[in-house]
C-alpha positions in Angstrom: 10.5 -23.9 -0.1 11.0 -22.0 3.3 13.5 -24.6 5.1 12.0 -27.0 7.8 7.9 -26.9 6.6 5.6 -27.3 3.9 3.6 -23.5 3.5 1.3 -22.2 1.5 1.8 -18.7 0.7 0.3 -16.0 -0.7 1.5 -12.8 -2.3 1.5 -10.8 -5.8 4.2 -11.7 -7.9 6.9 -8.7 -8.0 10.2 -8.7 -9.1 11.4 -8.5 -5.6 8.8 -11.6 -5.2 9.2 -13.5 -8.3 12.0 -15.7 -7.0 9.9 -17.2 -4.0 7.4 -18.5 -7.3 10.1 -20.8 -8.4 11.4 -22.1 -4.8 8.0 -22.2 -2.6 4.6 -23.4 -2.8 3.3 -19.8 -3.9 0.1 -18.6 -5.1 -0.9 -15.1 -6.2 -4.5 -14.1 -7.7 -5.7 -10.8 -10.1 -5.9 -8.9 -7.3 -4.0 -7.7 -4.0 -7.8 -7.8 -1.8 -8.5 -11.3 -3.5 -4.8 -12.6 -1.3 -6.4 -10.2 1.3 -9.8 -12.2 1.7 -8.5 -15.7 0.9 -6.4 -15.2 3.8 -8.8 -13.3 6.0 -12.1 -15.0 5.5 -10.8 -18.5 3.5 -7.8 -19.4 6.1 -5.9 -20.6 2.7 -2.2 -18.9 3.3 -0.2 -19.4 6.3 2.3 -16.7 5.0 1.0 -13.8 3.3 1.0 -10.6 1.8 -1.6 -8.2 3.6 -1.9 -4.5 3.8 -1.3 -2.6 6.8 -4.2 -1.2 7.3 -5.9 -4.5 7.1 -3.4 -6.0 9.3 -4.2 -3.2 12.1 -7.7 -3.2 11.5 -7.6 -6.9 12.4 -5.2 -6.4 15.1 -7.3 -4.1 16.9 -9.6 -6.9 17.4 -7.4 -9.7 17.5 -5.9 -11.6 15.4 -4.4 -15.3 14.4 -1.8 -13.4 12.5 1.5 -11.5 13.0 3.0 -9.4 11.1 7.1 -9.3 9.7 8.7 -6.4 8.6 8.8 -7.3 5.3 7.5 -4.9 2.8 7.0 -5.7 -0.4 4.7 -3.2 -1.8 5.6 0.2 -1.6 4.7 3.3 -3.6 4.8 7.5 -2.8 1.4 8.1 -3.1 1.2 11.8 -4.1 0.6 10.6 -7.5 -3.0 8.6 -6.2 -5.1 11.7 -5.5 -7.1 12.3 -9.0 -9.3 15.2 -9.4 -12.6 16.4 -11.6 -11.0 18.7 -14.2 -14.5 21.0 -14.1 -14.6 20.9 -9.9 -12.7 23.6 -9.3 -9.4 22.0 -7.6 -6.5 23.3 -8.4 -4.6 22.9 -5.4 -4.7 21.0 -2.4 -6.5 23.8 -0.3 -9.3 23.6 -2.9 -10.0 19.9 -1.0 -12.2 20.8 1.5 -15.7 20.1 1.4 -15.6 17.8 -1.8 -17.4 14.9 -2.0 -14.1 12.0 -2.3 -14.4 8.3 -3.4 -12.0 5.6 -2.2 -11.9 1.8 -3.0 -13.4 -0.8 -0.9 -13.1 1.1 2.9 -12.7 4.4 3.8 -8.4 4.4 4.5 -7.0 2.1 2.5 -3.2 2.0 2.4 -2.7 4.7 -0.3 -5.1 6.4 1.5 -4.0 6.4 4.7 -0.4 8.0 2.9 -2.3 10.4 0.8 -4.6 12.0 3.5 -1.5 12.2 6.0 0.9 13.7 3.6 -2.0 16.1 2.4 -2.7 16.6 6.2 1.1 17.3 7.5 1.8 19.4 4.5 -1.4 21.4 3.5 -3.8 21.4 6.3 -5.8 18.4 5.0 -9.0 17.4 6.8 -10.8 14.8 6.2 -13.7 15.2 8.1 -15.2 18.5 6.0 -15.4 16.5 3.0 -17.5 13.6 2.3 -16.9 10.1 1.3 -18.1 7.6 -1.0 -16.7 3.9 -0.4 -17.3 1.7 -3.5 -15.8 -0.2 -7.0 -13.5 1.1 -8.8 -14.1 -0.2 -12.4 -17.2 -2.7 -11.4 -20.1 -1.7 -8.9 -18.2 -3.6 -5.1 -20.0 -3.4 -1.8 -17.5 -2.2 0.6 -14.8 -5.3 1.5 -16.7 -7.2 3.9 -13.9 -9.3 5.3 -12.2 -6.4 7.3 -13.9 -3.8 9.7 -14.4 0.1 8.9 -13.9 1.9 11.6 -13.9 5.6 10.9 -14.6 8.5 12.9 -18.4 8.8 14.1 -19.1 12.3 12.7 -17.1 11.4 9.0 -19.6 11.3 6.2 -19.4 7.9 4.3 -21.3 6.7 2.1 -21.4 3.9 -0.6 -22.0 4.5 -3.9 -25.3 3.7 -5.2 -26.1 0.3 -6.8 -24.2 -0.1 -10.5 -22.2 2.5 -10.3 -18.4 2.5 -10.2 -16.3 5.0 -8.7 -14.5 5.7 -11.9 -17.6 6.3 -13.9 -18.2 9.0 -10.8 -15.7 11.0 -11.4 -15.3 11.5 -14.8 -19.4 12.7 -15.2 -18.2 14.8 -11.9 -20.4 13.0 -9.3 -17.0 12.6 -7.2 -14.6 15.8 -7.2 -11.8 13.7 -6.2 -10.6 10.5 -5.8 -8.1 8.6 -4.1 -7.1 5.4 -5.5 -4.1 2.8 -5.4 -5.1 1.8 -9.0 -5.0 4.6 -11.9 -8.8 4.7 -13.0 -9.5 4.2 -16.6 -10.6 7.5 -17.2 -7.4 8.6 -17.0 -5.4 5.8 -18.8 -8.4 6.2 -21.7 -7.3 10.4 -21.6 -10.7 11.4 -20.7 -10.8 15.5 -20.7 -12.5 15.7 -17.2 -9.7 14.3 -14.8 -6.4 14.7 -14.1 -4.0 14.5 -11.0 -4.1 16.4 -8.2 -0.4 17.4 -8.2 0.6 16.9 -11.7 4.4 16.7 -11.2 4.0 14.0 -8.9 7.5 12.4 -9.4 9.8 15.7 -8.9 6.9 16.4 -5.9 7.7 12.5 -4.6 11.4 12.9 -4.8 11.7 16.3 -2.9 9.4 14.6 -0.1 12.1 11.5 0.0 14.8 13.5 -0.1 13.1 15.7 3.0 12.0 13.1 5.2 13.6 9.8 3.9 10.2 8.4 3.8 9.3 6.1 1.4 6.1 4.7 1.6 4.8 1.2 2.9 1.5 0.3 1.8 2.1 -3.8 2.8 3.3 -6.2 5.4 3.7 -9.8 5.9 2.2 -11.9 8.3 2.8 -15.4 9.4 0.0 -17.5 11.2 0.9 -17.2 14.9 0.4 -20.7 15.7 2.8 -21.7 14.0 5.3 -19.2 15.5 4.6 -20.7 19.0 5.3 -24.2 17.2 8.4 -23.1 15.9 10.5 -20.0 17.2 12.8 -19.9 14.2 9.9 -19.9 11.4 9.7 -15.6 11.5 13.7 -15.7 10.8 13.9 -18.4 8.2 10.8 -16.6 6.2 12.4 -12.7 6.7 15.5 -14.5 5.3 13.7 -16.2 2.1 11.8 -12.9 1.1 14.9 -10.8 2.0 16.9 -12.9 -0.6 14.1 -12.5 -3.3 14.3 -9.2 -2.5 17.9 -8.9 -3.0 18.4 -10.4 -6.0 15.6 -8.3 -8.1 18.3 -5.5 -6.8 21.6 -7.0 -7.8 19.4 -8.2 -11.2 18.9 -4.0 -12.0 22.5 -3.2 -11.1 24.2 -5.9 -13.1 21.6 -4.8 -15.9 23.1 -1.5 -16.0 25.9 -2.7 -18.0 22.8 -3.6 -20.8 21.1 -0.5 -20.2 18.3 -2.3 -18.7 17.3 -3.4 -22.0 15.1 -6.5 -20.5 12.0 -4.0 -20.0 12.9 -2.2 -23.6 11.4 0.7 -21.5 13.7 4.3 -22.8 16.0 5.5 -20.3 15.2 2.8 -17.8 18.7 2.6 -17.4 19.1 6.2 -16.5 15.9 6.0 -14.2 18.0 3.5 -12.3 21.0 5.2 -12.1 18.7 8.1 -10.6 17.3 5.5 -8.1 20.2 4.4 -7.2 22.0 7.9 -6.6 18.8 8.8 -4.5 18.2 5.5 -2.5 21.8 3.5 -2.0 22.2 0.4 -2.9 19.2 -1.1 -1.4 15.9 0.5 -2.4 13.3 -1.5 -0.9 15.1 -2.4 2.6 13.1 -4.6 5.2 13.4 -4.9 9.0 12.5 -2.4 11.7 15.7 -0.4 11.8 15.6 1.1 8.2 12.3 1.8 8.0 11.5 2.8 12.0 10.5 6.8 10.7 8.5 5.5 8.0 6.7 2.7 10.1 6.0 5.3 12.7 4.4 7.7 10.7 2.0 5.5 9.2 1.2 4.6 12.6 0.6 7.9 13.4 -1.9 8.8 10.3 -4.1 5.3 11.1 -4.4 6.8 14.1 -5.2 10.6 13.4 -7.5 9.4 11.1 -10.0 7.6 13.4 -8.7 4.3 11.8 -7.0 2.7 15.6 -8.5 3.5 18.9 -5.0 4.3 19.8 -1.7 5.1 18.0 0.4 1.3 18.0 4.1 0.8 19.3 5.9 -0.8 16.7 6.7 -3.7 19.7 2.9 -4.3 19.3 2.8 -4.8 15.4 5.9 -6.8 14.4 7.1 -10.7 15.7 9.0 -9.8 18.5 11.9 -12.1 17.3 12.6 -9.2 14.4 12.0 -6.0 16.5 15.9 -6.0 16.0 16.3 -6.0 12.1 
């Protein structure tokens, strides 16, 4: 329990979150948008997970929460861009003018990484291609707890009623697709998809070792009521979720002596010492300071992307009490 008040919280259960499970009132669900809406729309977490580009969206408007820079969700995201095998796409130039799906809103966080990258890198745009919001394995209306601001000339859609986004691609409906979640296509080995940059992890590793980017997709906010109530409440939760944090990282370097053999996953061990070689010590580091290049650039692609009516200063986003981590 976070030290001085009863909260509910809610986040998915990593293994750099698994330790809050056993020490705080914590809830999780299938999901990441199910946390998302049962925060949003139910008001039943007053500490929770939340992606960024929820948070902002919400922001923009106002909003009862603020956000911590604690991040536990992160993933490089060249590996989310999955293409029709019979479309024609055999490079990132071969992009423009296809018809695209995406999960739930046009920009979602992976989304929001993929399209900058693709943008800063291979001259990307979104707006010659068209866009086709909807379920990835079931038929989903857009999320309906969050806005979708996007710009006025994109072409977005939603896909039609009973179909699924994954179903779209594999008869060729979609030519791409940018998803968070691998579709089931590809995990069943279907013939008609594949990844856009096939050697996504050496691709992934030259980009962190060029920018030092690694990829936030989530955030953590914290109702601001009860900030105002209680100034120390954003320190003693940073503290809580750093220490979870911490100890799934001392947990995989003490395991190195066992050669990881808790997963029973081959050469985990040597995937570690690989991470560890390319990362430091710490791999998923929170607060401002560590992550101020990464933070800013996602800032930057919600805003090129028509996502923010203006591009946010970091002083804006976090609890001003941890600007200074």
């Amino acid at each position: 329990m976070i030290e001085g008040m009863d909260l509910r919280i809610g986040c998915f259960r990593y293994d750099t979150t698994s330790l809050l499970f056993g020490t705080a009132t914590v809830e999780t669900a299938d999901t990441l948008p199910e946390i998302f809406e049962r925060l949003i729309r139910g008001n039943e977490f007053d500490v929770a997970e939340l992606g960024l580009t929820f948070y902002l969206r919400l922001l923009e408007e106002g909003t009862p929460f603020v956000a911590l820079p604690i991040f536990p969700n992160r993933v490089f995201r060249h590996s989310c861009v999955f293409v029709n095998t019979h479309a024609g796409i055999t490079g990132p130039g071969d992009l423009t003018g296809r018809t695209i799906g995406e999960f739930g809103t046009y920009g979602q966080d992976s989304g929001v990484w993929a399209k900058g990258i693709l943008m800063d890198e291979h001259g990307f745009r979104p707006e010659a291609n068209r866009w086709v919001i909807g379920g990835l394995e079931r038929p989903s209306a857009p999320f309906g707890f969050i806005p979708h601001p996007h710009p006025p000339a994109l072409d977005v859609t939603t896909a039609g009623d009973g179909k699924t986004l994954n179903d779209m691609l594999d008869t060729g409906e979609l030519d791409a697709l940018f998803s968070a979640n691998v579709p089931q296509c590809v995990l069943d080995g279907s013939p008609n998809v594949a990844r856009l940059f096939p050697d996504f992890p050496a691709r992934e590793r030259e980009y962190h070792r060029r920018t030092g980017i690694f990829p936030i997709m989530h955030t953590i906010v914290v109702r601001r009521e009860l900030l105002r109530a209680d100034p120390g409440l954003a320190r003693r939760v940073y503290a809580e979720f750093e220490a979870a944090k911490d100890a799934a990282a001392a947990r995989y370097r003490r395991n190195r002596r066992l050669y990881q053999v808790q997963t029973m996953v081959p050469w985990a061990n040597a995937l570690v010492d690989e991470t560890l070689a390319g990362f430091g010590e710490d791999w998923w580091p929170y607060g401002i300071s560590a992550n101020r290049a990464t933070l800013e650039t996602y800032l930057r692609y919600h805003h090129e992307q028509g996502l923010s009516s203006r591009r946010w200063r970091l002083e804006e986003v976090f609890a001003p009490e941890l600007l200074g981590t």
